[in-house]
C-alpha positions in Angstrom: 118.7 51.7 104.5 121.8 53.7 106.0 121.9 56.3 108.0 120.2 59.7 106.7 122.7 61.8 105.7 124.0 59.0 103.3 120.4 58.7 101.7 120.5 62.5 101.5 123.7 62.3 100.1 122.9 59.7 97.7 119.7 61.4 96.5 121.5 64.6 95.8 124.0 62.4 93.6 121.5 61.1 91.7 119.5 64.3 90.9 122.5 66.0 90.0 123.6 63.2 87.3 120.0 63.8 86.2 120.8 67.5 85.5 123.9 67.0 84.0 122.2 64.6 81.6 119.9 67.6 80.7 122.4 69.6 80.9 120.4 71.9 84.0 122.3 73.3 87.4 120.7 72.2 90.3 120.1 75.8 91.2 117.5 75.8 88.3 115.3 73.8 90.7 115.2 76.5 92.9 113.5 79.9 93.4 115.4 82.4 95.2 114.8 85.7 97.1 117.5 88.3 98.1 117.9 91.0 100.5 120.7 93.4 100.6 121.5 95.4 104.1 123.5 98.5 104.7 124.7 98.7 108.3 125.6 101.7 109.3 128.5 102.7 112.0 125.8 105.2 114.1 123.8 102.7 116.3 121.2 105.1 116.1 120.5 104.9 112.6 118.1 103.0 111.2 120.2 100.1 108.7 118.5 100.1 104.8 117.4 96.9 103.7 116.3 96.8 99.6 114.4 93.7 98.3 115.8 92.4 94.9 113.7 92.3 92.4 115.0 89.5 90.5 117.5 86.7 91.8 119.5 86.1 88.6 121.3 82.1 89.0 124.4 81.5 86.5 126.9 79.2 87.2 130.5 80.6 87.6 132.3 79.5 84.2 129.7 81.8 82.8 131.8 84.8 84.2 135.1 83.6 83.9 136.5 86.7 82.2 134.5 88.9 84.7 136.7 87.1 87.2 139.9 87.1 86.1 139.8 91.0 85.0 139.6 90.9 89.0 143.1 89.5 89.1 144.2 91.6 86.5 143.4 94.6 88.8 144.4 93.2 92.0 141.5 92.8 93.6 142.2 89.0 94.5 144.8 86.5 93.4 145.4 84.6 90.4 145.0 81.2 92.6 142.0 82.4 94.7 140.2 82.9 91.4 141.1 79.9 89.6 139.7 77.8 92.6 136.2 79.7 92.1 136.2 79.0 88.4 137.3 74.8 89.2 134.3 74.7 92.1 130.8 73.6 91.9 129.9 77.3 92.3 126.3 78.9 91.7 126.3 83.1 91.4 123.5 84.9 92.3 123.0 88.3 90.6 121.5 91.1 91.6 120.9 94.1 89.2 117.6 96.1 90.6 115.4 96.3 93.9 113.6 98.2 95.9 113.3 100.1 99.0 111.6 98.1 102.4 111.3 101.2 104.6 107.4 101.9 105.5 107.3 105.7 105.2 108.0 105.1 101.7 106.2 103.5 98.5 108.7 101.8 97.1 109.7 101.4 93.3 111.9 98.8 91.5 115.0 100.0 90.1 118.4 99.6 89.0 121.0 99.3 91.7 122.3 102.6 92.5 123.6 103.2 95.8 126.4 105.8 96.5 129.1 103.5 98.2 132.4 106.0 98.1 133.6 107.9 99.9 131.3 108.4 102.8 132.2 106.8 106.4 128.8 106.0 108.1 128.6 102.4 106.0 129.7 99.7 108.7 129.0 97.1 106.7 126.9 95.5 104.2 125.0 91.9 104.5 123.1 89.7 102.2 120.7 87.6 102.7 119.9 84.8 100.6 116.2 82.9 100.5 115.0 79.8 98.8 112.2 77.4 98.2 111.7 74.2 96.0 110.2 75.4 92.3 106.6 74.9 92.4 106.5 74.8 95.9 103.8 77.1 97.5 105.5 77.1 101.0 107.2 79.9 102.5 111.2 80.7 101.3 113.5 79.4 104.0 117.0 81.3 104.7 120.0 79.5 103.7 122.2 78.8 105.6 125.2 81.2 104.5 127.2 84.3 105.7 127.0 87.7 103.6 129.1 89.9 104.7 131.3 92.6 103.0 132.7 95.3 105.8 133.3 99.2 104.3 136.9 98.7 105.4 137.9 96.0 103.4 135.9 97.6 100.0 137.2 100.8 100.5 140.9 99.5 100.8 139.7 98.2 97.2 138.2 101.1 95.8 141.2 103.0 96.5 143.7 100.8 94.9 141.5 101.0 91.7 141.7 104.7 91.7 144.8 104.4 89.1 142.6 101.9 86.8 141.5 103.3 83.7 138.5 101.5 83.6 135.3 103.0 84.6 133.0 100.7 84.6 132.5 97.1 85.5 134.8 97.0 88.4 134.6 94.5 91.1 135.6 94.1 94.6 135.2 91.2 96.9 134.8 90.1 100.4 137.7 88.3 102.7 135.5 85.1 102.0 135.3 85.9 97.9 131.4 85.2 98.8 130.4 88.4 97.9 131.4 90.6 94.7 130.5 94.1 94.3 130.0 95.8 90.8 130.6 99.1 91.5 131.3 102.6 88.3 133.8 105.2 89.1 132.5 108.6 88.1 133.3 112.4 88.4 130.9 114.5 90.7 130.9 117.8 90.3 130.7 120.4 93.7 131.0 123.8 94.6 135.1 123.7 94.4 136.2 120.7 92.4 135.2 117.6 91.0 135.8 114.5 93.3 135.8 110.8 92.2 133.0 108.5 93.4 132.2 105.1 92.8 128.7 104.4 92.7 127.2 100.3 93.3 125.6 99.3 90.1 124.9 95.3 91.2 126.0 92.8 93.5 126.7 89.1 93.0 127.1 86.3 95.8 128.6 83.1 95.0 127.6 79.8 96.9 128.4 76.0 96.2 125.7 73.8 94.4 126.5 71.4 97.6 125.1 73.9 99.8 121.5 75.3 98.0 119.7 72.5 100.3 120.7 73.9 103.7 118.7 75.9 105.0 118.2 77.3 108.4 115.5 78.8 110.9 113.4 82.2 110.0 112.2 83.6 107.6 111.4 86.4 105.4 109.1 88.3 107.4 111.3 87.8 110.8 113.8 89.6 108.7 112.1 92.5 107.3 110.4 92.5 110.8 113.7 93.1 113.0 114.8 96.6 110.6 111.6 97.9 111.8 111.6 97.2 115.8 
């Protein structure tokens, strides 16, 4: 019978030949829950945590262009970038969400989150859920890190001051595990107009290999520890 990581292993083979035949991702067999954290640098404040509304799953040729305009602006290298586009890779959108804190009802809406410049970020974290479609049972973390510190972005954001584009810009973490979609745009005040960039969505990437390992918790231990 073999040991069970080679059945598991074998079994995962054959289910993916099955999608390939049909010409499905194994992501499709999934549904998927995301939560996006900002952690800030004062202990004392309270970190946000927003709900996505929608888990959007593509694989990464799909975005191919997205990617390499990426390169074209320095974000990442040409290498990095082709490596992402050659892998296995599943991207997970996210383009709305809502607010979890309890003193306020909260609404779905577009991603818009003032990202730059301000220096109380720390850091921000996703976190990625998942369960078998069909499946009635309770979404199970997977087992992946999220993270994107506010130094590393902003060392981004400010080598795409010079770019002309406004829109559609994208900065990555160290691990190119998480991609930002942020908009540069003018804000008026009292003395002068500043440039901001604003978050409009955020995209994690994770290899098909790795959407059937999952780890301990669970959705409402999460939501449960930002409100201690």
């Amino acid at each position: 019978m073999g040991d069970p990581l080679t059945r598991k292993c074998a079994a995962v083979s054959r289910l993916r030949n099955n999608l390939r035949k049909k010409r499905e991702a194994l992501a499709d067999q999934f549904d998927f829950k995301m939560y996006i954290t900002f952690h800030f640098k004062d202990e004392k404040k309270k970190s946000a945590l927003f709900e996505v509304a929608e888990v959007l799953p593509v694989m990464t040729n799909n975005y191919e262009h997205s990617i390499l305009q990426g390169v074209k602006n320095d974000s990442y290298s040409y290498e990095s970038s082709r490596e992402l586009i050659e892998k296995d890779v599943v991207q997970f959108h996210a383009h709305r969400w809502q607010p979890m804190r309890r003193d306020v009802i909260g609404c779905t809406e577009q991603v818009d989150f003032f990202l730059w410049p301000r220096n109380d970020i720390e850091r921000i974290q996703c976190h990625l859920f998942s369960r078998w479609k069909g499946d009635d049972s309770p979404y199970k973390p997977l087992n992946a890190e999220y993270i994107f510190r506010s130094d590393d972005y902003e060392r981004q954001l400010m080598r795409l001051l010079t770019v002309r584009d406004k829109t559609g810009l994208i900065v990555t973490n160290t691990d190119q595990t998480v991609f930002l979609f942020v908009d540069k745009q003018h804000m008026q005040t009292n003395k002068n107009k500043v440039m901001v960039y604003k978050l409009r969505s955020v995209c994690l990437y994770m290899p098909q290999d790795q959407l059937m390992n999952w780890s301990s918790g669970s959705i409402e231990e999460l939501v449960a520890s930002h409100f201690m």
